[in-house]
C-alpha angles and dihedrals in degrees: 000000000000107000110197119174121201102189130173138128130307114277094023103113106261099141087042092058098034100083088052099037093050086049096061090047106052098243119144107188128045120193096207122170098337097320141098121231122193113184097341084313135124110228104148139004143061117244130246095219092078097063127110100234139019088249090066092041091064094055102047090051097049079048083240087165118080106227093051100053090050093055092061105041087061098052086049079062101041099051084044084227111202093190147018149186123221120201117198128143091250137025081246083064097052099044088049093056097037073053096052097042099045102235103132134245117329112254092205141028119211129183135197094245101066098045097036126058119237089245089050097048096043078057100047091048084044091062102047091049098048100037107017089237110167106179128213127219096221137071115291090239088054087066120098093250107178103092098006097043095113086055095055121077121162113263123198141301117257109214128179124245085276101047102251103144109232103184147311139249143216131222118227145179122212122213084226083066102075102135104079122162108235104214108177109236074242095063095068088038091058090048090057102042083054098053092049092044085061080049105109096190088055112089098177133347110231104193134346116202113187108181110187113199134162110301092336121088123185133179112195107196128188115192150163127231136224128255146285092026097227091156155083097266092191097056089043091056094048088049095057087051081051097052098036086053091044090055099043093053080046095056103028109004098249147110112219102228109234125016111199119194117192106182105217090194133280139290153191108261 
């Protein structure tokens, strides 16, 4: 058997990245949280996700209790899996749980960076900071729902380069993720209202839209510009988004994903 091993810390990405990743790859298994995934599928395992504390989370993910452990050893036999892709938040993880699970050394070592971008990977740690959101790398009606049913929503599609979808995922929010950081939808709107306002080619905003959803994060923007129109209106324009960008990772350590500028007309400032 291939043992590959895609390691980083918590809230990076790395299940989000791991149907895709293993698809390229051809790797057809993930052991991910305490379960196993073949093909975007669910076949053995209990998560991790569902515990009461972070203590218990770490056991169940290194598959510390025997049952368990054993669930999953036999479905690795039974699907006869040739390769497969561990996820922990260090290569001392990984070894532990190849360990545990007695597949053997791990033939390579993979780690977030170099399959997710910088801007990918601030978001992704955004988003488990302000709203406590873990996903999951398998369908929403996969997920254990009774009790924990308020704390599940359906999350995205993964789909390969050439849009063959390869698998879903669901959004959760373990009762072990309590500290979350609040930030009002007005506090990025005033942000932005201020660094337009230091904008000497924009004469009046018009309208700021900022949609926030999922993974994704857009500001729409109608303005008007300021006469007489003596510059590049293009690079003007690209160095607002700069700026706009450069101000956002220094507040709150993201990139929003898309800026969009719509130019109303011109006037007299």
């Amino acid at each position: 058997m291939k043992i590959h091993s895609l390691s980083g810390p918590s809230g990076t990405g790395k299940s989000t990245s791991a149907i895709q990743f293993a698809y390229e790859n051809q790797i057809e298994a993930i052991i991910d949280d305490g379960l196993l995934i073949i093909k975007g599928q669910k076949v053995a395992g209990t998560s991790a996700k569902f515990e009461k504390n972070t203590i218990t989370a770490v056991r169940r993910a290194i598959f510390q209790e025997e049952q368990h452990k054993q669930q999953v050893m036999e479905a690795l036999i039974e699907y006869d899996v040739k390769a497969i892709l561990i996820i922990g938040t260090s290569d001392k993880m990984t070894n532990k749980i190849a360990k545990r699970l007695e597949l053997g050394p791990i033939q390579y070592f993979h780690h977030i960076e170099e399959i997710r971008s910088t801007r990918e990977i601030l978001m992704a740690k955004f988003i488990r900071t302000t709203q406590g959101k873990h996903l999951m790398p398998i369908p929403y009606k996969q997920v254990e729902q009774n009790f924990f049913k308020r704390f599940i929503s359906r999350g995205f599609d993964i789909f390969s380069k050439n849009k063959v979808k390869l698998g879903e995922t669901t959004i959760v929010q373990p009762d072990f993720h309590q500290q979350v950081i609040d930030i009002s939808k007005n506090v990025y709107v005033d942000l932005i209202k201020y660094i337009i306002s230091q904008y000497k080619v924009i004469a009046k905003i018009d309208a700021i839209h900022f949609v926030m959803k999922d993974y994704r994060q857009v500001l729409y923007l109608a303005v008007y510009l300021t006469s007489p129109v003596n510059y590049n209106v293009m690079d003007k324009m690209w160095g607002l988004q700069q700026l706009i960008c450069e101000q956002f990772l220094r507040h709150f350590e993201f990139e929003p994903s898309a800026i969009e500028i719509n130019i109303k007309g011109i006037l007299e400032k």
